[in-house]
C-alpha positions in Angstrom: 44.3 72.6 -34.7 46.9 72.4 -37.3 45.9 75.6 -38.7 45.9 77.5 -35.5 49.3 76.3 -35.0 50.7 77.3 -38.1 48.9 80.8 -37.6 49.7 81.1 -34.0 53.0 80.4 -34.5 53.1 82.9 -37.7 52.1 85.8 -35.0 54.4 84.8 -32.5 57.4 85.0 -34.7 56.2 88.4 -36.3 56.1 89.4 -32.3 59.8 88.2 -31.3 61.2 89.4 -34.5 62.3 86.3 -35.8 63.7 86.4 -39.1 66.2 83.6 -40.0 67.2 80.2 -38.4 69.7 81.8 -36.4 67.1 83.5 -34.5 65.0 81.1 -34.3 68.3 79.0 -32.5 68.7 82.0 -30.5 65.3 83.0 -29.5 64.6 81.2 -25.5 61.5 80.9 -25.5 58.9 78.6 -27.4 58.0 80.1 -30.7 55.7 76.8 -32.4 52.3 77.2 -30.0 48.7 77.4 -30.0 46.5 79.8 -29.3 45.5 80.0 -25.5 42.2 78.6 -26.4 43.0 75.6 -28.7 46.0 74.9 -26.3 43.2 74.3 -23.1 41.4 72.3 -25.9 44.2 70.4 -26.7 45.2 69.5 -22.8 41.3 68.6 -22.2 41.6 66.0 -25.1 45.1 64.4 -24.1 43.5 64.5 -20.7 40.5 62.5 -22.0 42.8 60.0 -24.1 45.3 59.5 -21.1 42.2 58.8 -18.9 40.0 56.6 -21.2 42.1 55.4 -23.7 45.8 54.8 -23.0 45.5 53.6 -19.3 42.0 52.4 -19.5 41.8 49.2 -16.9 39.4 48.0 -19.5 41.8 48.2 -22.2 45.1 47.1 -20.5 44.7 43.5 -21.7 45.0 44.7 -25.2 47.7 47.2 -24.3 49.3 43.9 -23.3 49.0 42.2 -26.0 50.6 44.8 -28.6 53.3 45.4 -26.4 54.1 41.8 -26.2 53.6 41.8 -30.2 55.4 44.4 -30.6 58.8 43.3 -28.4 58.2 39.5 -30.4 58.1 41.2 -33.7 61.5 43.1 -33.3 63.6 40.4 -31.7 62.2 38.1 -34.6 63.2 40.4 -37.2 66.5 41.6 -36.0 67.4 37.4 -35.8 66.0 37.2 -39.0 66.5 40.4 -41.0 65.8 38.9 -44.3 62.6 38.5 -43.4 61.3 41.8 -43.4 60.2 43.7 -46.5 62.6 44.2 -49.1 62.2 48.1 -48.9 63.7 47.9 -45.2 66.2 45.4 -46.5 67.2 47.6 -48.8 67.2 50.5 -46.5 69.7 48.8 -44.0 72.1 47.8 -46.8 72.2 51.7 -47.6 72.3 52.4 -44.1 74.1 49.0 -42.1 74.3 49.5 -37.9 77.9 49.3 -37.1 78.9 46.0 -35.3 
């Protein structure tokens, strides 16, 4: 898939003429796509994964479950900020929210 995009979207900017970042910026339409085929590909899979995966009955327990991980993991850490990993500690002393 990655390839076809990358080749796809190689054609598609040879077809608009797009030749700098200003064109690109300037250009209305979508230039990053697949081709047709690999795009009806793509929508069958996300289809699939919406379907069987993501809002699977069977699997909403779970879903659940990270989310409340998830939500208890972030409000422990931004109370407690020097408990993460000193690479994010780091990171917001480079880069502190404002108050």
């Amino acid at each position: 898939m990655a390839g076809d995009l990358i080749t796809h979207t190689q054609a598609r900017l040879k077809q608009a003429g797009i030749e700098t970042l200003a064109d690109v910026r300037a250009h209305r339409d979508r230039l990053a796509a697949f081709n047709p085929e690999v795009e009806a590909e793509r929508k069958q899979i996300k289809d699939f994964l919406y379907e069987n995966l993501y809002y699977s009955p069977s699997l909403a327990g779970e879903k659940d479950d990270a989310e409340r991980i998830v939500t208890e993991l972030f409000a422990f850490w931004m109370s407690n900020p020097s408990a993460l990993p000193h690479y994010y500690q780091e990171k917001r002393n480079r880069n502190p929210c404002p108050a």
